[in-house]
ZAMIDREN-688736 format. One line per field, with one value per residue (C-alpha): residue number from 1; residue in one letter; x, y, z. Coordinates in nm, 2 decimals. Layout:
% ZAMIDREN-688736
nr	NUM:...
rest	A:...
c1	X:...
c2	Y:...
c3	Z:...
% end
This chain:
% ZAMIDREN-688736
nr	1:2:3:4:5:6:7:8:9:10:11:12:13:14:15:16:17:18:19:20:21:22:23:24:25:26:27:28:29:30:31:32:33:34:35:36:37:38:39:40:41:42:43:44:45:46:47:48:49:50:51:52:53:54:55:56:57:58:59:60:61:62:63:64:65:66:67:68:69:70:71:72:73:74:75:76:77:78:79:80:81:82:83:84:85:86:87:88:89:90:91:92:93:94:95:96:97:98:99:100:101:102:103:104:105:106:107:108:109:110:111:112:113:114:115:116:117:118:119:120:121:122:123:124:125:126:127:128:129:130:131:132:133:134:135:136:137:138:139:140:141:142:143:144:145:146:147:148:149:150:151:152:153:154:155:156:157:158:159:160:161:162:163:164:165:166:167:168:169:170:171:172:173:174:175:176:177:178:179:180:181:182:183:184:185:186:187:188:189:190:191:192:193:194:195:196:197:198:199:200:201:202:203:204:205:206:207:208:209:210:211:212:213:214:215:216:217:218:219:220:221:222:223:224:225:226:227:228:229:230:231:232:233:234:235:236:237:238:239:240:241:242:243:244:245:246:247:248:249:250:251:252:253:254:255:256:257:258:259:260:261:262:263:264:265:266:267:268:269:270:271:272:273:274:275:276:277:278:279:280:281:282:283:284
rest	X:X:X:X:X:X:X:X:X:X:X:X:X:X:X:X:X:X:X:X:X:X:X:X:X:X:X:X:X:X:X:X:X:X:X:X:X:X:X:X:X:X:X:X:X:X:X:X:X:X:X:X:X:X:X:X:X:X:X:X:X:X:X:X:X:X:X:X:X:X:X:X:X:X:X:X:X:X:X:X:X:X:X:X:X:X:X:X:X:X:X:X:X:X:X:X:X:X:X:X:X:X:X:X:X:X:X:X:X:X:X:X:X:X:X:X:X:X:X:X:X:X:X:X:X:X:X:X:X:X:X:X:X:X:X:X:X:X:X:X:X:X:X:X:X:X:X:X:X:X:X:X:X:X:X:X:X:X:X:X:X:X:X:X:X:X:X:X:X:X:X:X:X:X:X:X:X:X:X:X:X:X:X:X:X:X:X:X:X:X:X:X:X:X:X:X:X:X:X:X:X:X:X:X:X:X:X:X:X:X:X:X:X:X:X:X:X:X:X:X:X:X:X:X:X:X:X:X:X:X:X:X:X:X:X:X:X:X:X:X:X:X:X:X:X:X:X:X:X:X:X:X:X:X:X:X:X:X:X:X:X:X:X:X:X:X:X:X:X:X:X:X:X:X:X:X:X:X:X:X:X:X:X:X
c1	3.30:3.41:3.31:3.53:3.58:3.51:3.67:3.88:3.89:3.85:3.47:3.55:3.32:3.46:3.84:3.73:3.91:3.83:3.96:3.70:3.65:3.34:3.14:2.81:2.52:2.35:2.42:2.32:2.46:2.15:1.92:1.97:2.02:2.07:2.27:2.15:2.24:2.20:1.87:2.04:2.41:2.37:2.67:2.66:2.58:2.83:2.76:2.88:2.86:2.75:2.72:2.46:2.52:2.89:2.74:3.04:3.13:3.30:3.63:3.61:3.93:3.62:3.39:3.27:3.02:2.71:2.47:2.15:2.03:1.77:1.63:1.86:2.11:2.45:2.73:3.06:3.24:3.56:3.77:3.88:3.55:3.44:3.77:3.69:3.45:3.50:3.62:3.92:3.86:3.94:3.87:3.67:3.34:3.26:2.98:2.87:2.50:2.32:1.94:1.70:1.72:1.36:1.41:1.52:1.24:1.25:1.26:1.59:1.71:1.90:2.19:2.29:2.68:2.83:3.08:3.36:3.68:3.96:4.23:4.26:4.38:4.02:3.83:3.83:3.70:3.47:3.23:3.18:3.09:2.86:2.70:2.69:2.53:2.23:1.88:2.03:2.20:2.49:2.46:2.74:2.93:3.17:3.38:3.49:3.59:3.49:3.18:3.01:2.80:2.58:2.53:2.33:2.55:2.33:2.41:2.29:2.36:2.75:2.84:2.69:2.54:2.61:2.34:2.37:2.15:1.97:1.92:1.61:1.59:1.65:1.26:0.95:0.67:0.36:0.16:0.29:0.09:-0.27:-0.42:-0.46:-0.60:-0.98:-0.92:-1.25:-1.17:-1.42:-1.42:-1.72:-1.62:-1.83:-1.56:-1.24:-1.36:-1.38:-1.04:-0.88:-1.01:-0.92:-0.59:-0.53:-0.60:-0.27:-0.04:0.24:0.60:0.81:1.04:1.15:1.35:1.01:0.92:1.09:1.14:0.90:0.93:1.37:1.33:1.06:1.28:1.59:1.34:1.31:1.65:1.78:1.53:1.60:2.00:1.88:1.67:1.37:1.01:0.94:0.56:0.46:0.36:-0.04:-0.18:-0.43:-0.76:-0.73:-0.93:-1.28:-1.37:-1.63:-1.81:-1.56:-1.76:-1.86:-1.45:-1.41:-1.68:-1.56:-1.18:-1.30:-1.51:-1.26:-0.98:-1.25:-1.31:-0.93:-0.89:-1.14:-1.00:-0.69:-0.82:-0.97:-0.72:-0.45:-0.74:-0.78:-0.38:-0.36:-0.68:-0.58:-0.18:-0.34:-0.59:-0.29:-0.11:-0.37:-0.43:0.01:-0.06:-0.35
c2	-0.60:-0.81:-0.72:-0.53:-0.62:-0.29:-0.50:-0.78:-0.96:-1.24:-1.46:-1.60:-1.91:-2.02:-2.11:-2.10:-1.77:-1.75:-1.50:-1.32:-1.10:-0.84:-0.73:-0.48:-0.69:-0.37:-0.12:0.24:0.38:0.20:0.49:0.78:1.08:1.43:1.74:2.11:2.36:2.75:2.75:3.08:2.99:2.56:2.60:2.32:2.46:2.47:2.38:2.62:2.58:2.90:3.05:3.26:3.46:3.49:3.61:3.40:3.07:2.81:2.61:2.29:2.32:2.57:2.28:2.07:1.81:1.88:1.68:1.90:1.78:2.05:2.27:2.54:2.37:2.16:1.97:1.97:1.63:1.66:1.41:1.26:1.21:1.02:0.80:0.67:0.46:0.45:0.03:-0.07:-0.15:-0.57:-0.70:-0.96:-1.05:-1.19:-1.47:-1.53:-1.72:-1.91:-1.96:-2.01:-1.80:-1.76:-1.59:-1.26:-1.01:-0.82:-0.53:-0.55:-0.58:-0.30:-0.33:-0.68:-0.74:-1.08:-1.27:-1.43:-1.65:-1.46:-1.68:-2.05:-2.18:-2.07:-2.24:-2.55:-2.43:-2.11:-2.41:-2.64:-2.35:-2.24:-2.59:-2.65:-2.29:-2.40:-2.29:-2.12:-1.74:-1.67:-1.31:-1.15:-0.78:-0.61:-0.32:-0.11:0.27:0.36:0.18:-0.12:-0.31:-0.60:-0.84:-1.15:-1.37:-1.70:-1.90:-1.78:-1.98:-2.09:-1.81:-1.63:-1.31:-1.04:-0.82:-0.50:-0.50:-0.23:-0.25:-0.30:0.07:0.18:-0.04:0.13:-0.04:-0.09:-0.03:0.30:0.35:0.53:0.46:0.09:0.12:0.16:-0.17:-0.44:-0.73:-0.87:-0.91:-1.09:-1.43:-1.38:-1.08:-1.28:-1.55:-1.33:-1.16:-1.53:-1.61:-1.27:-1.31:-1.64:-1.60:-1.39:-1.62:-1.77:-1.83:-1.53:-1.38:-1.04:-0.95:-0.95:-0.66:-0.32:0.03:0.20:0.54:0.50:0.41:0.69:0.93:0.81:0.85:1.22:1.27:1.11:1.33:1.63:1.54:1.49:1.79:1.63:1.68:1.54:1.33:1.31:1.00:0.94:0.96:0.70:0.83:0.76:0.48:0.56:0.43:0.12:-0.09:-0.41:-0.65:-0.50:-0.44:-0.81:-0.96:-0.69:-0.81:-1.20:-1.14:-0.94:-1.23:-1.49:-1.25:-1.24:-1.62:-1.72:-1.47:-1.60:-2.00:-1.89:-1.77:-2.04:-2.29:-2.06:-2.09:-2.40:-2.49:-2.12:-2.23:-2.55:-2.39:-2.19:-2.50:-2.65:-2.33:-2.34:-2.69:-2.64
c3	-1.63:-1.31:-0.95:-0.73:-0.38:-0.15:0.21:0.22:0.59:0.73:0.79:1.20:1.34:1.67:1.59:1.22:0.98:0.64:0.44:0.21:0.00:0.00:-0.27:-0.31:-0.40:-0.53:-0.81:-0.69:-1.06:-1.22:-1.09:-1.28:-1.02:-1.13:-1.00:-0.88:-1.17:-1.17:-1.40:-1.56:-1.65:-1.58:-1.36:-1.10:-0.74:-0.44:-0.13:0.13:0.53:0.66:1.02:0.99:1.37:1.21:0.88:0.70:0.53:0.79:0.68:0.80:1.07:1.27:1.23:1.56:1.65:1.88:2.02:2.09:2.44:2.43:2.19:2.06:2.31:2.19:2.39:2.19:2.12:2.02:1.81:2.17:2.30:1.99:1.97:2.38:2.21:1.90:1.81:1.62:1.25:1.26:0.98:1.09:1.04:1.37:1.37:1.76:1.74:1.41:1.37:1.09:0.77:0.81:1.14:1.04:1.00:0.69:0.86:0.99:0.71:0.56:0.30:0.09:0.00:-0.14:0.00:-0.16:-0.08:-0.12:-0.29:-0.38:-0.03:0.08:-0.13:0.01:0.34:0.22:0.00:0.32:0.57:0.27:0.29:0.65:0.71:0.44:0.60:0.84:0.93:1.09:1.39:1.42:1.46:1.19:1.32:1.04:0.94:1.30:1.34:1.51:1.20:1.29:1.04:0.95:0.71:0.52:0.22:-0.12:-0.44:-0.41:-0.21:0.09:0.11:0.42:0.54:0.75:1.01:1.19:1.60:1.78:1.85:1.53:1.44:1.53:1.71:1.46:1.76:1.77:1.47:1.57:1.29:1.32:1.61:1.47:1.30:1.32:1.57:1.34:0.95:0.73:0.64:0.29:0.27:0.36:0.14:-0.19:-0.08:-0.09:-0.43:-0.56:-0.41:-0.55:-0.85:-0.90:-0.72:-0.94:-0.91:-0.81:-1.08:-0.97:-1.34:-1.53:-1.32:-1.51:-1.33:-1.60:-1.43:-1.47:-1.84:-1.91:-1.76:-1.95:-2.29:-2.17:-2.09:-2.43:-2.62:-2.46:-2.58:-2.90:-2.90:-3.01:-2.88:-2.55:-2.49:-2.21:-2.11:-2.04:-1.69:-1.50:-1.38:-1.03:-0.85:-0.76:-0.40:-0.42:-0.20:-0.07:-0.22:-0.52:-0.59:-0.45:-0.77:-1.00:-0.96:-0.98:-1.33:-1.52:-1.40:-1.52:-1.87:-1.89:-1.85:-2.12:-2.37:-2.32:-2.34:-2.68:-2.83:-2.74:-2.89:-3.20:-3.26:-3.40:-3.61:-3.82:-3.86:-3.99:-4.20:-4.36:-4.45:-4.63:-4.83:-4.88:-5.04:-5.26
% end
C-alpha cells in the first residue's frame, strides 16, 4: 500500500517555497500493543475522569487546566490564557541556519518523517535543494496544531527526511548523573588494549534489517496459538551472566572469537573437496 501524507505545506529557505508533502518515517502498528479487558467478562475497560473530593465522574465541559506551582497547589489556565501564546498553524516549515549533518547530537533527536514534493511543478526545484543540502542539515521551526516544533531537515536518499527536535532543556546533563562520578581518571593500557581487539573483532558494515524484534515475533507465536487454542511453550530462558574478572572476560571473549573463526575457516575449506568427492562417486 502507498504512503499517506499526514501535513501538506510548504519547505521555506530564504525567498525559496517548496510545496511538500509530509510522511511518517515510522510504523507504530508494527508493535503489537494490547488493550485492558475485565479478566471476568473480557469487556474492554472505560476510562472515567473522577473527582474524588466530588465523589462523581467529571464531563469534560467541568474540565480545566492547572499548573501545580506548589504541591497540592494549581493555577487555572483557561482556553484564553493558552491562546495569548499559543502560534498560528502556517504551514511552513521554516529553515533559518544550516550546518553539518554530523552536527546534531543523537540525543536531540526525537521523531523521523519524510519529505516529499507535492506535485509535478515541484519537482524540479525539491531534487536541487535535495542536492545542494547533501552533508549538511537545515534548523528550523514548524508551528502546527498549536504548537512550536523545531526541526532539523537533511537529505536522505532522493528525498529528505524531517526530524522533530527536542530543546536544550528538555536534555539532561550527563554530569547530573552521580554515578559516573567514581569513574578511574586512569584505566590499564593492557586493559584498553584487549577491549580494542575484542571490540574489533565484531566490527563490520552496518545493516540494521538483519537485526529481528525476537521478543514481537515470540509474542505474536503466543498470541496466534492462544487463537488457535493450541498449547503455548514457553520459550527458554538464559542463565544470567556471572560477574568475572575484566581481563579474564577480555581473553575469554578473544578465544571463543578465534574458536569461532577457525571453525568457520574449516568448514568453508571442507565445502568443496566433499562436493567434489560426490561428483566423482556420481560418475563412477
Amino acid at each position: 500500500m502507498a504512503a499517506r501524507p499526514t501535513w501538506k505545506g510548504f519547505l521555506k529557505i530564504s525567498l525559496v517555497n517548496i510545496p511538500v508533502r509530509v510522511f511518517p518515517a515510522t510504523d507504530s502498528a508494527a508493535s503489537i500493543s494490547f488493550n485492558q479487558l475485565h479478566a471476568e467478562c473480557q469487556t474492554r475497560i472505560q476510562q472515567k475522569r473522577w473527582c474524588p473530593k466530588c465523589e462523581r465522574e467529571i464531563p469534560i465541559s467541568e474540565i480545566a487546566k492547572g499548573y501545580e506551582f506548589e504541591k497540592g497547589r494549581y493555577v487555572v489556565m483557561t482556553e484564553e490564557d493558552v491562546a495569548k501564546v499559543r502560534p498560528e498553524s502556517t504551514r511552513v516549515i521554516d529553515l533559518v541556519q544550516f550546518t553539518e549533518a554530523s552536527a546534531i547530537d543523537p540525543i536531540y533527536v526525537e521523531r523521523p518523517y519524510y519529505l516529499a514534493p507535492d506535485g509535478a511543478m515541484a519537482h524540479d526545484a525539491f531534487a536541487v535543494i535535495r542536492e545542494g543540502m547533501k552533508g549538511k542539515a537545515g534548523i528550523g521551526k514548524l508551528a502546527l496544531y498549536g504548537r512550536e516544533y523545531l526541526v532539523a531537515v537533511q537529505p536522505r536518499e532522493n528525498g529528505l527526511v524531517m526530524y522533530t527536535l527536542r530543546h536544550a532543556r528538555e536534555v539532561r546533563a550527563m554530569n547530573n548523573i552521580e554515578e559516573l562520578g567514581g569513574l578511574p581518571s586512569k584505566v590499564k593500557p593492557e586493559e584498553i588494549k584487549l577491549a580494542k581487539q575484542v571490540i574489533g573483532n565484531f566490527e563490520g558494515q552496518l545493516d540494521l534489517s538483519e537485526y529481528r524484534d525476537e521478543y514481537q515475533e515470540e509474542l505474536q507465536r503466543i498470541i496466534d496459538a492462544k487463537i488457535a487454542g493450541e498449547e503455548v511453550v514457553a520459550t527458554s530462558e538464559e542463565a544470567p551472566p556471572k560477574v568475572v574478572n575484566l581481563m579474564d572476560a577480555l581473553r575469554q571473549s578473544l578465544d571463543r572469537v578465534s574458536t569461532g573463526k577457525k571453525k568457520a575457516a574449516k568448514a568453508d575449506f571442507e565445502k568443496p573437496v566433499k562436493a567434489v568427492a560426490s561428483k566423482k562417486r556420481a560418475r563412477g
